[in-house]
C-alpha positions as CSV (number, residue, x, y, z in Angstrom):
1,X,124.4,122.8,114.7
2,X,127.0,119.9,115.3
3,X,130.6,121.0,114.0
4,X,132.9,118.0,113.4
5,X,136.8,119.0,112.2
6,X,138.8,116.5,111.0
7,X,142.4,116.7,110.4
8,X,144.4,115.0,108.4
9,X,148.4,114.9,107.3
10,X,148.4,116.1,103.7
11,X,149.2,112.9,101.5
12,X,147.6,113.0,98.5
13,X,143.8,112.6,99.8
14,X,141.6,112.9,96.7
15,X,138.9,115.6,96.6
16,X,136.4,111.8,96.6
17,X,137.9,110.6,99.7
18,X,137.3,113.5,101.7
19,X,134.0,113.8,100.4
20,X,133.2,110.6,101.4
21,X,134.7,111.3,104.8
22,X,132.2,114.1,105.1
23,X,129.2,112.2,103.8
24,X,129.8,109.7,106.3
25,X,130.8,111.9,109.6
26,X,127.2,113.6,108.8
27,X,125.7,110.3,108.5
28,X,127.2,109.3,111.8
29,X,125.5,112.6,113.4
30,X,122.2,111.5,111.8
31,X,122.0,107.7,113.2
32,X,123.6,108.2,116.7
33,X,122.7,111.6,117.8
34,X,119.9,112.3,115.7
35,X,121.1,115.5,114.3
36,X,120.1,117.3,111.3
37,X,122.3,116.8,108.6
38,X,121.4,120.2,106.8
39,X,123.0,122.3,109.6
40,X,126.2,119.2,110.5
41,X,129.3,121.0,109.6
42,X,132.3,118.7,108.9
43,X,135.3,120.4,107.6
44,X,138.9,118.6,106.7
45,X,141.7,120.2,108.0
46,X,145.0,118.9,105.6
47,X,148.6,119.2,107.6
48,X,151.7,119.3,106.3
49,X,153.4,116.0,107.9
50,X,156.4,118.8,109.0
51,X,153.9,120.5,111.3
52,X,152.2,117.3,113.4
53,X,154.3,116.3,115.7
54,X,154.0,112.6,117.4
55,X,155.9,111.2,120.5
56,X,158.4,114.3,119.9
57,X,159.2,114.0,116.5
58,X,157.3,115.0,113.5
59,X,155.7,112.3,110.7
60,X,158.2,113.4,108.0
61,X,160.9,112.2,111.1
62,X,159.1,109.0,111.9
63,X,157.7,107.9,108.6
64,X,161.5,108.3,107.5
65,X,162.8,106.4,110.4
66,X,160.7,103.3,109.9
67,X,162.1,103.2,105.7
């Protein structure tokens, strides 16, 4: 049972968007590695931009740096 987590800063993703993103990370699974997509798992983690951290600094800090 393949288990794919992807993670995200939370921006305003639509519930469509992330649906999609799942419909095609289990298509992925299906084409390359010949899994099942019944029993693919892909779940979206959303994180606050305050709590991921790049290069030392966080993406509220960096995204506010580059304004």
């Amino acid at each position: 049972m393949p288990y794919v987590n992807v993670r995200i800063t939370r921006e305003g993703a639509t519930a469509a968007q992330k649906a999609e993103v799942i419909r095609r990370m289990t298509q992925v699974l299906v084409e390359v590695l010949g899994k099942n997509p019944e029993t693919t798992v892909v779940i979206v983690d959303e994180v606050e931009p305050d709590n991921w951290g790049i290069g030392g600094r966080t993406v509220t800090v960096r995204r506010r740096e580059r304004a």
